[in-house]
LUMFIZA-655462 format. One record per residue (C-alpha): x negated, y negated, z negated; residue in one letter. Coordinates in steps of 0.25 Angstrom, whole numbers, padded with zeros to 4 digits, always signed. Last residue first. Layout:
<recs>
XYZa ...
</recs>
This chain:
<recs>
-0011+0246-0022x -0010+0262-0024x -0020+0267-0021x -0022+0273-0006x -0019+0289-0004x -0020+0300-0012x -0029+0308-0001x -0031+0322-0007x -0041+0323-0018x -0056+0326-0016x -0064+0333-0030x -0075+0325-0038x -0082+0330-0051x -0091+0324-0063x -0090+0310-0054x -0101+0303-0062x -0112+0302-0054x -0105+0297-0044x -0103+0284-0054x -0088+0279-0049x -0085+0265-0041x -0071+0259-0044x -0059+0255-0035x -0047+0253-0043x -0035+0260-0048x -0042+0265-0061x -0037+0278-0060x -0036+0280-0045x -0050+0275-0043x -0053+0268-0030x -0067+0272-0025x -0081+0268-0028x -0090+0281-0028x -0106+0277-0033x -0118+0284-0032x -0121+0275-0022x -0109+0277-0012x -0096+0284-0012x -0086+0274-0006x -0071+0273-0007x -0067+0286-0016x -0052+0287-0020x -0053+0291-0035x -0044+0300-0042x -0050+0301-0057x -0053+0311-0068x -0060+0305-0080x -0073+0308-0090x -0076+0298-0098x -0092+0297-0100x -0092+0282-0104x -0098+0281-0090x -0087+0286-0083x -0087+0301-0079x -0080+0306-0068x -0070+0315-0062x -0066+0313-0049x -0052+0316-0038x -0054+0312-0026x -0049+0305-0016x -0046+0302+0000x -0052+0292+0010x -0058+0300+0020x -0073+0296+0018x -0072+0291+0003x -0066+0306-0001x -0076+0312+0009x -0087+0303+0001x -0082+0308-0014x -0081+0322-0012x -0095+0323-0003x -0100+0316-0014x -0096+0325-0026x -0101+0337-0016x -0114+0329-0016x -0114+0326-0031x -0112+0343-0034x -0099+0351-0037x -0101+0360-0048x -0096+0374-0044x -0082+0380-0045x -0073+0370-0045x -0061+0368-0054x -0047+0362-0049x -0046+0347-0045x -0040+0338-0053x -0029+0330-0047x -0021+0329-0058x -0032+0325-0069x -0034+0312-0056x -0019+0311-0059x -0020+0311-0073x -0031+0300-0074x -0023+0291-0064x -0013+0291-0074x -0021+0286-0083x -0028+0277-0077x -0014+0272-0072x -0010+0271-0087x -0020+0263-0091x -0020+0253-0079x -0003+0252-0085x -0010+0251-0098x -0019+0239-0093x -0009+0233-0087x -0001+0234-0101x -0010+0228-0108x -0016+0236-0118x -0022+0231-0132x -0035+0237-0139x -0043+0225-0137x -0057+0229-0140x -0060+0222-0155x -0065+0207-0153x -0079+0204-0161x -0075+0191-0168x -0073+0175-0163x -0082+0168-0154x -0084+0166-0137x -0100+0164-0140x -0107+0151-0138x -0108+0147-0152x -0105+0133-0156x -0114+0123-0165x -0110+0110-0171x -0122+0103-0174x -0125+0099-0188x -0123+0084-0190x -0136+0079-0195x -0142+0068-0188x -0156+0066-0191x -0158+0051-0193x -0167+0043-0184x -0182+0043-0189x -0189+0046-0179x -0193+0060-0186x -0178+0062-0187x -0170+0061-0199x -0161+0065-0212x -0152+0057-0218x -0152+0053-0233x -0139+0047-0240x -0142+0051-0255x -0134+0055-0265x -0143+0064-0273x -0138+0076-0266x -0139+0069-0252x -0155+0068-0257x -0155+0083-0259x -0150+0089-0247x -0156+0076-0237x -0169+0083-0243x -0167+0098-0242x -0162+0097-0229x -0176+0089-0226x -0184+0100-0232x -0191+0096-0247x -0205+0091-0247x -0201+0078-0248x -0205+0065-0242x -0202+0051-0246x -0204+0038-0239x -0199+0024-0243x -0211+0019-0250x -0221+0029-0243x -0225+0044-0245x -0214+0044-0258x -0214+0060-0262x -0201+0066-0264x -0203+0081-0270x -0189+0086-0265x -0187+0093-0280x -0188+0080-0287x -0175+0075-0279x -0168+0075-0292x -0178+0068-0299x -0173+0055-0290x -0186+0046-0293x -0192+0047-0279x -0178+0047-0272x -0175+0034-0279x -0189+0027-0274x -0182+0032-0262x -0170+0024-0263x -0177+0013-0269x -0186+0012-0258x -0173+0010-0245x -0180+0013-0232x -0180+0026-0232x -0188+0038-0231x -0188+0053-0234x -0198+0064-0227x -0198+0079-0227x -0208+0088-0220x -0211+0076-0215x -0197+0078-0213x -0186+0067-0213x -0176+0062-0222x -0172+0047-0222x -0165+0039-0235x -0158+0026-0230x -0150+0038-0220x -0136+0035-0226x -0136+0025-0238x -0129+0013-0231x -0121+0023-0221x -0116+0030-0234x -0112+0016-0240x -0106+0011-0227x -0096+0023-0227x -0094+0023-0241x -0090+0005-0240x -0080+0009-0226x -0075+0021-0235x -0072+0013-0249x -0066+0001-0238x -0054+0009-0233x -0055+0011-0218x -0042+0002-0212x -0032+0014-0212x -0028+0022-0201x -0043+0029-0199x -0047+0033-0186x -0054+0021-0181x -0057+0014-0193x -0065+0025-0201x -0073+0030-0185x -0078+0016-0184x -0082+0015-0198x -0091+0027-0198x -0094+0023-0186x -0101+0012-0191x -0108+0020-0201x -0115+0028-0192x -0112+0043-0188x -0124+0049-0187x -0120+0066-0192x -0128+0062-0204x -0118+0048-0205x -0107+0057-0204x -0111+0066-0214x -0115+0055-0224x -0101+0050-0222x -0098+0065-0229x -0108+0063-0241x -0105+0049-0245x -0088+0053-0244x -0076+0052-0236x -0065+0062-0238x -0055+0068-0229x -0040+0073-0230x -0034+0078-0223x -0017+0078-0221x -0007+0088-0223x -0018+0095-0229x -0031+0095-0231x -0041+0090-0242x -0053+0083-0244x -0059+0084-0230x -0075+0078-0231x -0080+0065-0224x -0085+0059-0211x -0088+0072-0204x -0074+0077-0206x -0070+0065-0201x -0077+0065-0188x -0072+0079-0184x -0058+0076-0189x -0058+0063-0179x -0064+0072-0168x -0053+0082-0168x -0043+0072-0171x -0036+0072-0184x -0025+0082-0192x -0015+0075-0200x -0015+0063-0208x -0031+0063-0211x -0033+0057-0224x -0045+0050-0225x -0053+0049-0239x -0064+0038-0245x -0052+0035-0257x -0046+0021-0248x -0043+0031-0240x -0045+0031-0224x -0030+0038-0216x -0033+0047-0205x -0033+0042-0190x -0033+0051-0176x -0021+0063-0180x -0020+0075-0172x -0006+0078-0170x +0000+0089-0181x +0006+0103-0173x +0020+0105-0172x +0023+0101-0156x +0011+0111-0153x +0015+0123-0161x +0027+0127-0153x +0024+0123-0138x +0009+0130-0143x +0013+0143-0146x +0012+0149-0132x +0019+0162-0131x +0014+0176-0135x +0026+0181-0145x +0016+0181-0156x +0011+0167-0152x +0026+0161-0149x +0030+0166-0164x +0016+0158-0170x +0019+0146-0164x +0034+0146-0168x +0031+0149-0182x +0032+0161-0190x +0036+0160-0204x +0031+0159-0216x +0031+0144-0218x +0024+0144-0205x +0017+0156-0198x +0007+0156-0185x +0002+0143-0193x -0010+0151-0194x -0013+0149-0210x +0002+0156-0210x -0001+0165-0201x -0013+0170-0209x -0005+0172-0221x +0004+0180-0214x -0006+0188-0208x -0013+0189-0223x +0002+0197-0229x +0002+0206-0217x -0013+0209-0217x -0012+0211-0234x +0000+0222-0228x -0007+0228-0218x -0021+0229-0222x -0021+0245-0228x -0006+0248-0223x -0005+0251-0209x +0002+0264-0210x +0016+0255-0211x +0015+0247-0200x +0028+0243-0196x +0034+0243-0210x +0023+0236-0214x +0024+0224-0207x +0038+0223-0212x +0034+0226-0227x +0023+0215-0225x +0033+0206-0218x +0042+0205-0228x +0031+0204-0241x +0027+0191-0236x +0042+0185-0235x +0048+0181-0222x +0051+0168-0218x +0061+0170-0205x +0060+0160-0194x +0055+0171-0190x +0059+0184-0193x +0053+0193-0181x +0039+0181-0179x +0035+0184-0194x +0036+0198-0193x +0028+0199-0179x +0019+0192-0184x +0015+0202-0195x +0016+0213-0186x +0006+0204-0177x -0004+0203-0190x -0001+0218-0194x -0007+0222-0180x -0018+0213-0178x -0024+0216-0192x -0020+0232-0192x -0032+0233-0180x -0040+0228-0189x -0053+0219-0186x -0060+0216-0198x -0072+0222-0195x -0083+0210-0190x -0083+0200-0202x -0075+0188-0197x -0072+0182-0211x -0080+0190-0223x -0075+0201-0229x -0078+0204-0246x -0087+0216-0249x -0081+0226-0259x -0086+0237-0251x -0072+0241-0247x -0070+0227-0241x -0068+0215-0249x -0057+0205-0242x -0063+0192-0238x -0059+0192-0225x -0049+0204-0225x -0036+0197-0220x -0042+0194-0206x -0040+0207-0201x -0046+0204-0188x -0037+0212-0177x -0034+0197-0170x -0022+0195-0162x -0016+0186-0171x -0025+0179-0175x -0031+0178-0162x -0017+0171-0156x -0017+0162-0171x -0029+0156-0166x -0026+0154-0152x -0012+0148-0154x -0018+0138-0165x -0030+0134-0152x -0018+0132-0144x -0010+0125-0154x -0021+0115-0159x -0024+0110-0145x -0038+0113-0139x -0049+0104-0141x -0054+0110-0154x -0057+0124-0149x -0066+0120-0136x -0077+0126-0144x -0072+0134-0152x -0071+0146-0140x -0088+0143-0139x -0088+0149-0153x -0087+0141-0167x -0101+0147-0174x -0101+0159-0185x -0117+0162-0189x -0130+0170-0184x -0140+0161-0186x -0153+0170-0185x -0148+0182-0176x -0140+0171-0169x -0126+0177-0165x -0118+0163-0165x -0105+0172-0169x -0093+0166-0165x -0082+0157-0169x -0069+0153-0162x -0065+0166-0156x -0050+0167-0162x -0053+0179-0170x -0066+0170-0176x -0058+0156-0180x -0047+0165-0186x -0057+0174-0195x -0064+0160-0200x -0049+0155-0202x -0045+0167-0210x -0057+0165-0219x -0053+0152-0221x -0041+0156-0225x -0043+0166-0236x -0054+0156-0241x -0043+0147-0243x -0042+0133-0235x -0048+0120-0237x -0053+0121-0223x -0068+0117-0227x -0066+0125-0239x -0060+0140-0231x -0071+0137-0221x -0083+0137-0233x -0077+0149-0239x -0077+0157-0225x -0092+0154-0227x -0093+0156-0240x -0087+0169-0236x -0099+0172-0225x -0093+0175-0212x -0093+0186-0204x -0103+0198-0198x -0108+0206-0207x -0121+0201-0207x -0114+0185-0211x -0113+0177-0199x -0119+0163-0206x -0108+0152-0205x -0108+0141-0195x -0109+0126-0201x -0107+0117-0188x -0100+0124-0179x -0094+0132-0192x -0086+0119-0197x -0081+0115-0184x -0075+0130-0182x -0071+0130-0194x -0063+0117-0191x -0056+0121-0181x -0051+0134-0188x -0045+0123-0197x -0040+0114-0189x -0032+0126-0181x -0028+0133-0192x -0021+0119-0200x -0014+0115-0184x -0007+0131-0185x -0005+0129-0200x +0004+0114-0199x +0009+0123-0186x +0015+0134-0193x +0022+0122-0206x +0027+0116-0192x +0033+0129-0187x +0040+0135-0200x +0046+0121-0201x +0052+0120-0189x +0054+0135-0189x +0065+0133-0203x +0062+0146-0211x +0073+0157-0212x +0072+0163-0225x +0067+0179-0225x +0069+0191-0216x +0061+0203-0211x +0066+0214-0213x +0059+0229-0214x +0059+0238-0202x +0070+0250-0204x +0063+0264-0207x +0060+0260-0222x +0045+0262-0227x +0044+0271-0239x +0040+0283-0230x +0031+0277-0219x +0020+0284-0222x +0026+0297-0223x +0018+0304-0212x +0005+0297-0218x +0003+0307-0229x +0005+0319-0218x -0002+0314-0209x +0001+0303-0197x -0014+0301-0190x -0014+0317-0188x +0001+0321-0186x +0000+0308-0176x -0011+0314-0170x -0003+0326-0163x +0005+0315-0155x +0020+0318-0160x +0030+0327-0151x +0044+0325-0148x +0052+0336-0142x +0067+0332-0142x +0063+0317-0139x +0054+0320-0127x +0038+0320-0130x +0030+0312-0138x +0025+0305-0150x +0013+0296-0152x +0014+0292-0138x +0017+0277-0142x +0028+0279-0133x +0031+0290-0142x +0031+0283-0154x +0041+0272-0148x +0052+0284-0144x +0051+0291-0159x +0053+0276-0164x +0065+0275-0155x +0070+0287-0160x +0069+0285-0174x +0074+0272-0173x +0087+0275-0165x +0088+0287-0177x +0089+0277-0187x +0077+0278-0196x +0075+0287-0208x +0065+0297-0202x +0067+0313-0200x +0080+0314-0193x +0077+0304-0183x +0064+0314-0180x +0072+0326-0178x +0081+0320-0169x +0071+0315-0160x +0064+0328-0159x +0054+0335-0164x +0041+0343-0157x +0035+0345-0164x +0036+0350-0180x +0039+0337-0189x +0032+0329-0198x +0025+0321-0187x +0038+0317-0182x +0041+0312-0195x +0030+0304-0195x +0033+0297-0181x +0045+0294-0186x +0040+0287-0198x +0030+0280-0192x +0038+0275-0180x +0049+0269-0192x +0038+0264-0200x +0031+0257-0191x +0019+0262-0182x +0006+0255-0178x -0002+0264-0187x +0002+0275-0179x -0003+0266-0166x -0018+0268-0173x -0015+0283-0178x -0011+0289-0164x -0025+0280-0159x -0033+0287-0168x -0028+0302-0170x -0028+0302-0153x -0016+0307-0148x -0014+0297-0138x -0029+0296-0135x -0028+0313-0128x -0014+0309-0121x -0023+0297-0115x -0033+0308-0111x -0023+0316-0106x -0015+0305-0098x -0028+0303-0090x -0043+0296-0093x -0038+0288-0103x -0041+0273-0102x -0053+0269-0113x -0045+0264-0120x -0029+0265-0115x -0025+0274-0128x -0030+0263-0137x -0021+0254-0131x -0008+0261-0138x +0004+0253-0136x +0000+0248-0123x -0006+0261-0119x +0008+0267-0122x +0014+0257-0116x +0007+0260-0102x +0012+0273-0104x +0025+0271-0103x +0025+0261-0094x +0017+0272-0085x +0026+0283-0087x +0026+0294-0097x +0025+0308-0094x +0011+0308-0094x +0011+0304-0109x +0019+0316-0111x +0010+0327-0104x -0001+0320-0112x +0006+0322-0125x +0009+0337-0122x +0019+0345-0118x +0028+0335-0110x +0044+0337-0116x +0049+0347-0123x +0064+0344-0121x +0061+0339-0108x +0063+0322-0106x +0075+0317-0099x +0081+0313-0114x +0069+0303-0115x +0053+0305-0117x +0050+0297-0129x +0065+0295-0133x 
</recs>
């Protein structure tokens, strides 16, 4: 029971009586449970008493309930106070072991208190739990709901996980490559543009869903920021992406799907309309919920208690609902998009959790169990005869690099495949790769002997490439070849450039350069811009990076540890003892010098005083304070409620009085 058998009959009189009664570990859980409590730290026990009961926090951790704790604390609301345990197992459905360990869990949660003949509930419970929501849980059965199904084989739960868990990795990388060198606008509400999102999803060949989880992932874990610019304002990869490629693919997966599941970003509502009928866009400021971070782990934590069970959809929906039952707007499409999310993760596979993901819930390293089943990097594809390679797994950083500049990806898969065309060796050659290393970089990562169909393309575009030049005069074209500009002159197509021959191979236009390469390129032509001195312009885009550490505004962490709640508690404690030590009223109003005098003698014969003092968010506290040196406006002395030396305003000690010498801290 709350208090135990020793306890009084009637037990402390109030709630601040009984939260003193506890002892430290007690308390310290409390925090732990209830962080909100610790922030900022309550000045004594009755200021904490005084959060306990506050309407807000009592309905935050009553929305964390489960049935059983719900409908126990119900019908103790629905009695006259004080009740006692037997009264209560009476009134709810459950095995009376249940309700009594439900009763004890609520009061260490100090929504209810007092011995177990005289419970009492928190006087906000009666306003959060009201009389439509005091039979909330009516319909819901007391016992936890099952969770079983076939039993999967792990091996193959495990390697389906990883297939995922390498697929994320790759693909978050190559948003990252995509956005260093194409950012997209920051839109005035703050995300990213659908087309955007859009333009992810087909580049990864994904669904638009998808791509807009992967743009939400590749922020929560800090990989893109804001550039800031008031006049180019756009998503960049952050200084965090920029050693990202080179470390292994389990430890950037563990990082990825460790701020997944720690994050409080309800991912589930990108592109869901809001009550404006506007859709949502990836990382738009607002979609932190508190529900997000605790359904995802509730979630978790079904998959992880029947593995290697596969548990259907629906099963774990009515078990996540059990213990959240008030949590009803998001819960259930949250339950059923966390699954999904898993799966894209590779934290689930074939339904089931894998290894990996159980040693990240439990906190352990998942690397020794992902690592082993991860794909090898491959250095060779296989040329086609049909101007396609087929990648037979996943390539080398800098191999995939070159061949996606080379030619297009046609389709993924077990394998990749890639596509040579005019227009993407055209892209090489822009970027200055010459024909000859063309060639090379063919034979020297290609299985096969180079089919002759690409060795005869590649020549053709090197043959064509840069024989028709672009400059500005404003705009100027030239080449070598007369026919092909005396084509250019009768193309009526090109009407709208307004080509005027200044010379027999000399053309100038009055369109912009861009505008030029454009239109020609359209009519299937190979023209390369350049230079005043005649060398060609290269074209690759510069990849651009932003200096800041990335990702999305973080929320205050709200989590205790539990040496900050013991630091809590001995504030706290020390709160109460300086309210115990306070001296009886004056008559008069004690002046700065008589405040002085106090503080000096205490300094002189090393005794202390009691203080009352203002910080500077005007939070008025009672302290015990051994005073070292009075000094400048300034006394430094060891403070009993922060155990540590620190320096106080004079100006603001509303009142000072000497105590008796309590002796040295303890150390």
């Amino acid at each position: 029971m709350i208090q135990g058998d020793a306890a009084s009959r009637t037990g402390p009189r109030t709630l601040a009586a009984a939260l003193r009664d506890r002892d430290d570990d007690s308390l310290g859980a409390l925090l732990i449970a209830r962080p909100d409590l610790a922030r900022p730290i309550p000045v004594d026990m009755t200021q904490l008493a005084s959060r306990v009961g506050d309407p807000a926090s009592v309905r935050r951790v009553v929305d964390s309930l489960d049935c059983l704790h719900l409908a126990v604390l119900s019908a103790m609301t629905g009695r006259d106070h004080p009740v006692t345990i037997e009264v209560v197992q009476d009134d709810v459905a459950a095995e009376p072991d249940a309700v009594a360990r439900a009763v004890t869990a609520l009061g260490q949660l100090a929504l209810v208190w007092g011995p177990s003949s005289s419970l009492r509930v928190t006087r906000a419970v009666h306003q959060v739990l009201g009389p439509l929501d005091s039979g909330e849980s009516v319909g819901h059965s007391m016992q936890v709901p099952a969770l079983a199904g076939p039993r999967a084989e792990l091996a193959a739960v495990d390697a389906a996980a990883a297939g995922a868990a390498f697929e994320v990795v790759r693909q978050v990388e190559t948003v990252l490559d995509a956005w260093a060198l194409e950012p997209p606008a920051v839109l005035r509400s703050g995300g990213v543009g659908v087309r955007d999102v859009r333009a992810v999803g087909a580049r990864l060949d994904v669904s638009e869903e998808q791509a807009g989880f992967l743009v939400e992932l590749t922020a929560v874990t800090r990989l893109v920021a804001r550039a800031g610019d008031v006049r180019d304002d756009v998503w960049l990869p952050s200084a965090a992406a920029h050693g990202w490629p080179d470390r292994s693919v389990a430890d950037r997966w563990a990082e990825l799907a460790g701020r997944w599941l720690s994050s409080a970003r309800a991912m589930s509502l990108v592109a869901e309309r809001d009550e404006r009928g506007r859709p949502t866009n990836a990382l738009a400021p607002g979609l932190e919920n508190p529900s997000a971070g605790a359904v995802r782990a509730l979630t978790m934590r079904a998959l992880a208690s029947a593995r290697p069970q596969r548990l259907a959809e629906d099963a774990v929906v009515a078990w996540v609902a059990w213990h959240r039952p008030r949590r009803t707007p998001l819960r259930d499409p949250l339950v059923r998009r966390t699954l999904t999310e898993a799966r894209w993760l590779g934290v689930t596979g074939l339904g089931v959790m894998a290894t990996a993901g159980a040693d990240l819930l439990l906190g352990r390293d998942p690397a020794p169990a992902l690592e082993p089943l991860l794909p090898r990097p491959v250095a060779t594809v296989l040329l086609q005869a049909d101007l396609t390679a087929v990648a037979p797994g996943p390539l080398q950083r800098d191999l995939a690099l070159a061949l996606a500049l080379l030619a297009d990806v046609e389709s993924r898969g077990g394998a990749t495949v890639y596509r040579f065309s005019a227009s993407s060796l055209r892209r090489a050659f822009d970027a200055g790769w010459p024909a000859d290393q063309v060639h090379a970089f063919l034979a020297a990562h290609s299985s096969t002997p180079v089919p002759q169909p690409l060795t005869y393309l590649v020549d053709d575009v090197a043959r064509r490439h840069g024989r028709l030049r672009v400059g500005s005069t404003r705009v100027y074209l030239r080449s070598d070849d007369v026919a092909e500009i005396d084509a250019l002159v009768a193309d009526r197509a090109l009407a709208g450039l307004q080509l005027q021959r200044v010379a027999p191979t000399v053309l100038v236009a009055r369109a912009t350069s861009d505008v030029v390469l454009e239109r020609l390129r359209d009519r299937g032509h190979s023209p390369v811009a350049e230079v005043p001195d005649g060398s060609p312009h290269r074209t690759s885009p510069p990849r651009r990076l932003v200096r800041a550490s990335g990702g999305l505004p973080q929320p205050p962490r709200l989590s205790l540890t539990a040496e900050e709640a013991r630091s809590v508690v001995a504030a706290v404690r020390a709160g109460d003892e300086a309210a115990a030590l306070r001296p009886g009223p004056r008559t008069g109003r004690a002046t700065a010098l008589d405040t002085l005098a106090v503080l000096r003698e205490a300094a002189q014969n090393a005794t202390s005083v009691w203080l009352s003092y203002v910080d500077r968010a005007g939070t008025l506290s009672e302290r015990v304070v051994d005073p070292l040196t009075v000094d400048a406006g300034w006394l430094t002395g060891h403070d009993h409620r922060s155990d540590r030396t620190r320096s106080f305003a004079l100006h603001r000690i509303r009142s000072v009085a000497p105590l008796m010498a309590l002796g040295p801290p303890d150390t």
